[in-house]
VMD Tcl script that builds the backbone (N, CA, C; Angstrom):
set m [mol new atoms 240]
animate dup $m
set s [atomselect $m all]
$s set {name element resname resid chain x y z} {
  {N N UNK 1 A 103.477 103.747 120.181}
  {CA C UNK 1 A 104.517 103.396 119.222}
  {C C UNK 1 A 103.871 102.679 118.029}
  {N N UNK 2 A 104.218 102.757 117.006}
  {CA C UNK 2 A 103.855 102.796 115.366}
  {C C UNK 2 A 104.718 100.794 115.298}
  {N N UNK 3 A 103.522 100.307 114.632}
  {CA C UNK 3 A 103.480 98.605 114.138}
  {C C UNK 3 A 105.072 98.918 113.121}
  {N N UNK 4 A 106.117 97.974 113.359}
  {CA C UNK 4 A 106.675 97.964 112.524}
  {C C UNK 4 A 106.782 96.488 112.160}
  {N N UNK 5 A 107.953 96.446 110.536}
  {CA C UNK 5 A 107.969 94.747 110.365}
  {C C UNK 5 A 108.781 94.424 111.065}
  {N N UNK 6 A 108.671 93.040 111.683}
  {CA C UNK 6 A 109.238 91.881 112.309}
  {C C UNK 6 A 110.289 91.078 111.019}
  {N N UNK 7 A 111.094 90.910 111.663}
  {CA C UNK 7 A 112.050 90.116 110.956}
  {C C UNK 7 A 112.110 88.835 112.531}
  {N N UNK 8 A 111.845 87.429 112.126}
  {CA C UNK 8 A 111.895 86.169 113.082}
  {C C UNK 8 A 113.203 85.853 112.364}
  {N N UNK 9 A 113.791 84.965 113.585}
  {CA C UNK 9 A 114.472 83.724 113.606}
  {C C UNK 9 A 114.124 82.526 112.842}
  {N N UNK 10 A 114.722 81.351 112.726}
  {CA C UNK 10 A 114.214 79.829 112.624}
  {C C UNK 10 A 113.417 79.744 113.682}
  {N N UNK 11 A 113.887 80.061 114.586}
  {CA C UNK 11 A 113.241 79.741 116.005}
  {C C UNK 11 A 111.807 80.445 116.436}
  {N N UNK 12 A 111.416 81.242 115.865}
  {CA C UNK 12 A 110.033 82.162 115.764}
  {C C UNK 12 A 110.580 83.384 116.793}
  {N N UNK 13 A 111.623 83.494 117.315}
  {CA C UNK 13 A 111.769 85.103 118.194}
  {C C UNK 13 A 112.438 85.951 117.219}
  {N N UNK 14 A 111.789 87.487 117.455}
  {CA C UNK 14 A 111.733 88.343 116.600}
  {C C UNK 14 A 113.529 88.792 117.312}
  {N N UNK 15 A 114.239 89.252 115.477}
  {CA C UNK 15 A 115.508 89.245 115.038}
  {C C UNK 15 A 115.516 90.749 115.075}
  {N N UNK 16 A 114.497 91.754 114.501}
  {CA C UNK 16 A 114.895 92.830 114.907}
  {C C UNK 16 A 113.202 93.548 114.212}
  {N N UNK 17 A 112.916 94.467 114.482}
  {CA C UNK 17 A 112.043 95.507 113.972}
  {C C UNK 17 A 112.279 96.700 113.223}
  {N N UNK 18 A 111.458 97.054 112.027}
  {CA C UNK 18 A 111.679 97.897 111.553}
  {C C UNK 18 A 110.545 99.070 111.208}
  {N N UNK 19 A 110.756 100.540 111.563}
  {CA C UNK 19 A 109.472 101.168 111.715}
  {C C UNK 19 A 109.407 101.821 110.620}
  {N N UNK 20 A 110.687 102.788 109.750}
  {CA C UNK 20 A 111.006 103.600 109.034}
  {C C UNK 20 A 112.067 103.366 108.014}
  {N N UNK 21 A 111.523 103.935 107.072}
  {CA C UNK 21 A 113.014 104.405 105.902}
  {C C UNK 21 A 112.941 105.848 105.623}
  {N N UNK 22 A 113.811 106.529 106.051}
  {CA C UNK 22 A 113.954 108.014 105.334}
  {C C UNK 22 A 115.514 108.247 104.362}
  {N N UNK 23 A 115.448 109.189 103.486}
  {CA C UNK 23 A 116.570 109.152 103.023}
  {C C UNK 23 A 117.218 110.912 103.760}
  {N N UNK 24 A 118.161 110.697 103.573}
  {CA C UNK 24 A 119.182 112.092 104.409}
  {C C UNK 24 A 120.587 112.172 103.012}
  {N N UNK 25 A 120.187 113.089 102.773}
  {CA C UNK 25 A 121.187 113.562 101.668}
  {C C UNK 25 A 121.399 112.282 100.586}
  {N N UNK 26 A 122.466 111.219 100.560}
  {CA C UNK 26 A 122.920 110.489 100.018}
  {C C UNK 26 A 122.869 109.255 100.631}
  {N N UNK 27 A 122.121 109.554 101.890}
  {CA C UNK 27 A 121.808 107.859 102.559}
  {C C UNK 27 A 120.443 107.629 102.712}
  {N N UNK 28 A 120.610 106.030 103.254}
  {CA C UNK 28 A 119.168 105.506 103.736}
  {C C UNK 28 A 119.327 105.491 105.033}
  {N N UNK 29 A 118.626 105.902 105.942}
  {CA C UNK 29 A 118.714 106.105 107.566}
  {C C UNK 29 A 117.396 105.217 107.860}
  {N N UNK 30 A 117.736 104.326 108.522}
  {CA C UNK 30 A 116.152 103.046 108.786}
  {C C UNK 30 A 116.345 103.012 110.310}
  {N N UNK 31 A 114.841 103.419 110.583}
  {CA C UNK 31 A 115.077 103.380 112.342}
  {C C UNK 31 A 114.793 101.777 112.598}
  {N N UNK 32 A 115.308 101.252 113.536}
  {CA C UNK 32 A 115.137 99.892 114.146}
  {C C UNK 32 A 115.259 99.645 115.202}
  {N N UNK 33 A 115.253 98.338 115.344}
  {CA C UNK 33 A 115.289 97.603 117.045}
  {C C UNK 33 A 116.326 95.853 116.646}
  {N N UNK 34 A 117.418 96.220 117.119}
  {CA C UNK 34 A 117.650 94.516 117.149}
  {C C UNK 34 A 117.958 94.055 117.963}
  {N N UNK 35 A 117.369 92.929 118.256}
  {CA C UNK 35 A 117.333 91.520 119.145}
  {C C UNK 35 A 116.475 92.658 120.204}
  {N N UNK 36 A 115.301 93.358 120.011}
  {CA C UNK 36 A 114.460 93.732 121.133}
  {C C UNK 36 A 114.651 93.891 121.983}
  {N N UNK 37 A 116.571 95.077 121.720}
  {CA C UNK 37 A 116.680 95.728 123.027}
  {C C UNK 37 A 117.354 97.163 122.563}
  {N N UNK 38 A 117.918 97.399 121.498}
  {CA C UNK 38 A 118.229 98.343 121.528}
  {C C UNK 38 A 117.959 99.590 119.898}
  {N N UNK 39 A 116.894 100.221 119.933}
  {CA C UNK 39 A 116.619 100.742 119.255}
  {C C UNK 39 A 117.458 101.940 118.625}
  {N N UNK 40 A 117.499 101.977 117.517}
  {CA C UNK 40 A 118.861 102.834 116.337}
  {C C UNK 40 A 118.377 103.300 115.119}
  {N N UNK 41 A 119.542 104.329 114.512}
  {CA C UNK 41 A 119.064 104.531 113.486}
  {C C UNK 41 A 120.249 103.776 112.535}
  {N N UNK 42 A 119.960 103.275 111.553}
  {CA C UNK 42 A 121.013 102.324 110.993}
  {C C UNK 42 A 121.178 102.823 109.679}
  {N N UNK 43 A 122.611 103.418 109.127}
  {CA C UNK 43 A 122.494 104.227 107.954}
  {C C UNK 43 A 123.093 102.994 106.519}
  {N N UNK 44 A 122.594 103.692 105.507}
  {CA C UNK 44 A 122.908 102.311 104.881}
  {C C UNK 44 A 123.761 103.346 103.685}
  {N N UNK 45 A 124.864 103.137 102.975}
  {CA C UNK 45 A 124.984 104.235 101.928}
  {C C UNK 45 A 124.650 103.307 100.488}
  {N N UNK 46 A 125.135 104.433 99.390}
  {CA C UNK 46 A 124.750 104.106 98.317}
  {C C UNK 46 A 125.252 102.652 97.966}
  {N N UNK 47 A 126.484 102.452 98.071}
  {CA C UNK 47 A 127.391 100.933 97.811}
  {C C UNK 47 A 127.037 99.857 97.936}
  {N N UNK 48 A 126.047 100.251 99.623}
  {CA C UNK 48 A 125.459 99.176 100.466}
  {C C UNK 48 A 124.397 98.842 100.021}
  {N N UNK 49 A 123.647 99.980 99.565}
  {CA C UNK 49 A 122.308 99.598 98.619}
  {C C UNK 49 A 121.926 99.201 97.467}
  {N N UNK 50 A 123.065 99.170 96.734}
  {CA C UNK 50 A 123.437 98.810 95.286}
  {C C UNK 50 A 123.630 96.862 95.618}
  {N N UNK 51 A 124.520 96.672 96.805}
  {CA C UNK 51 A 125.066 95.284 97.567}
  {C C UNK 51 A 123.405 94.408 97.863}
  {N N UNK 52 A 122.703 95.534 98.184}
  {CA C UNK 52 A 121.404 94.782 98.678}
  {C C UNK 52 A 120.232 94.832 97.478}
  {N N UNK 53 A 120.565 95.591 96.514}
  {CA C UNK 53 A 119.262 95.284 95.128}
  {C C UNK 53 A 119.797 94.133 94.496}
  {N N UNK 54 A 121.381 93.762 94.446}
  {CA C UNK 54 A 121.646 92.330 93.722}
  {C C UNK 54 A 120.807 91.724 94.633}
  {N N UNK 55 A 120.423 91.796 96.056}
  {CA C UNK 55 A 120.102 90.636 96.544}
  {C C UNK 55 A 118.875 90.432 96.522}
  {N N UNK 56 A 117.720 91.444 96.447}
  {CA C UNK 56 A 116.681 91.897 96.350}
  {C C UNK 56 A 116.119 91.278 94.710}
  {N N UNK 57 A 117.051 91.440 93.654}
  {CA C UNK 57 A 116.514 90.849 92.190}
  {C C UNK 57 A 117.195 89.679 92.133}
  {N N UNK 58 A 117.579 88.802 93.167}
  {CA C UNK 58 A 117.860 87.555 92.934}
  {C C UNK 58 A 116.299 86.493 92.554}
  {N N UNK 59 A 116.960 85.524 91.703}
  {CA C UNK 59 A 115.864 84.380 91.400}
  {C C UNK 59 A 115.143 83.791 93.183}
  {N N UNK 60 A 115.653 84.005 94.049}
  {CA C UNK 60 A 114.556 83.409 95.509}
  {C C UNK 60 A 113.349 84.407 95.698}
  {N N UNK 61 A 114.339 85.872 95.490}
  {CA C UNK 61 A 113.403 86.945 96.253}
  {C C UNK 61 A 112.268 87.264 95.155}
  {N N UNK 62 A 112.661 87.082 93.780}
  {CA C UNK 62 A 111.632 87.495 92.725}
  {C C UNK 62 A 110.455 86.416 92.753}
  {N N UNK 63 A 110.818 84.882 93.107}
  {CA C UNK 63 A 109.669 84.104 92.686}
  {C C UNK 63 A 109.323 84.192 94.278}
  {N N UNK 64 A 109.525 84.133 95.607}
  {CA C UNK 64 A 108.619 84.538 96.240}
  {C C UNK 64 A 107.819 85.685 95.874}
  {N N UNK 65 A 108.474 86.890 95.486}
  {CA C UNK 65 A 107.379 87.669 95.859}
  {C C UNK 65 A 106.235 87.306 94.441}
  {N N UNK 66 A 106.412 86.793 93.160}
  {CA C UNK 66 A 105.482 85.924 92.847}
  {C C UNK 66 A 104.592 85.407 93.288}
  {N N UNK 67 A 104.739 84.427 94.221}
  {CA C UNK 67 A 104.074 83.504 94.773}
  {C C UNK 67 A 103.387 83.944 95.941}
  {N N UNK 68 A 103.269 85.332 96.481}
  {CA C UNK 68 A 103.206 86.069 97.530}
  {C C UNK 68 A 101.177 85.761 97.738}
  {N N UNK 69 A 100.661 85.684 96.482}
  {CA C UNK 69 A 98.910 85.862 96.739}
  {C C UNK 69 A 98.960 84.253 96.890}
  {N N UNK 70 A 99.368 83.113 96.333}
  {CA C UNK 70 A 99.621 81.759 96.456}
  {C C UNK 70 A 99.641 81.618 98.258}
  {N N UNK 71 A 100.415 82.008 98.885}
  {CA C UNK 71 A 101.172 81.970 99.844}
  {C C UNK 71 A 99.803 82.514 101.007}
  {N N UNK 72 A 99.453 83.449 100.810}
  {CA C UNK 72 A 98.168 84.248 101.264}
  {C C UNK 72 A 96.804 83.341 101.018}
  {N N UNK 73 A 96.528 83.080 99.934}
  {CA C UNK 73 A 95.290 82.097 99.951}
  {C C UNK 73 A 95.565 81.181 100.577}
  {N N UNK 74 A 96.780 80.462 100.321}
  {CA C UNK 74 A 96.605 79.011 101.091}
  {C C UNK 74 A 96.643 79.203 102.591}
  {N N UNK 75 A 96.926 80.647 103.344}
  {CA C UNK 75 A 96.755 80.983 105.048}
  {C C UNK 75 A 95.536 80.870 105.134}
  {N N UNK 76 A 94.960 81.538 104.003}
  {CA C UNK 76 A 93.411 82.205 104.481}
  {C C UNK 76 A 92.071 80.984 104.404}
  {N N UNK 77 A 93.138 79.690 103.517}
  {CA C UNK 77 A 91.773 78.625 103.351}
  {C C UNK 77 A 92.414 77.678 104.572}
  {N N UNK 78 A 93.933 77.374 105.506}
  {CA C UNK 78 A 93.473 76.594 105.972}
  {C C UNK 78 A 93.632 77.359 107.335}
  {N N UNK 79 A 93.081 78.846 107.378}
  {CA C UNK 79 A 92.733 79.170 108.861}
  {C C UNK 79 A 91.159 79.108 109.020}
  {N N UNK 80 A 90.560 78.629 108.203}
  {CA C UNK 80 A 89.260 78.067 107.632}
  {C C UNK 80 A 88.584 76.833 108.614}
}
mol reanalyze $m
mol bondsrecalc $m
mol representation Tube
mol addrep $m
């Protein structure tokens, strides 16, 4: 089985996995796993994805991903 991303909790246990995005006609079909028991394909439509780029170009998600090589050096100097 193929590495997918982890989405954690506060608590550090993984919230759900994600392996794939394909699109199917007019949707997004994302295979997953949540709460690491039951694996799906989860369809998302256009409305929903339009609902999730406001959330995606919000001011949190833009200056993290900014800060994303910041965030990376400072792992890599204090696993040092």
């Amino acid at each position: 089985m193929k590495e997918g991303m982890k989405v954690y909790t506060e608590e550090g246990d993984i919230a759900a996995v994600f392996y794939s995005v394909k699109r199917k006609g007019d949707k997004l079909v994302v295979d997953g796993k949540a709460l690491d028991t039951m694996r799906m394909d989860m369809i998302f439509t256009s409305d929903e994805v339009l609902k999730g780029l406001k959330m995606v170009f919000c001011w949190q998600t833009l200056s993290f991903f900014l800060l994303l090589p910041y965030f990376w050096l400072r792992r890599a100097i204090s696993k040092r």
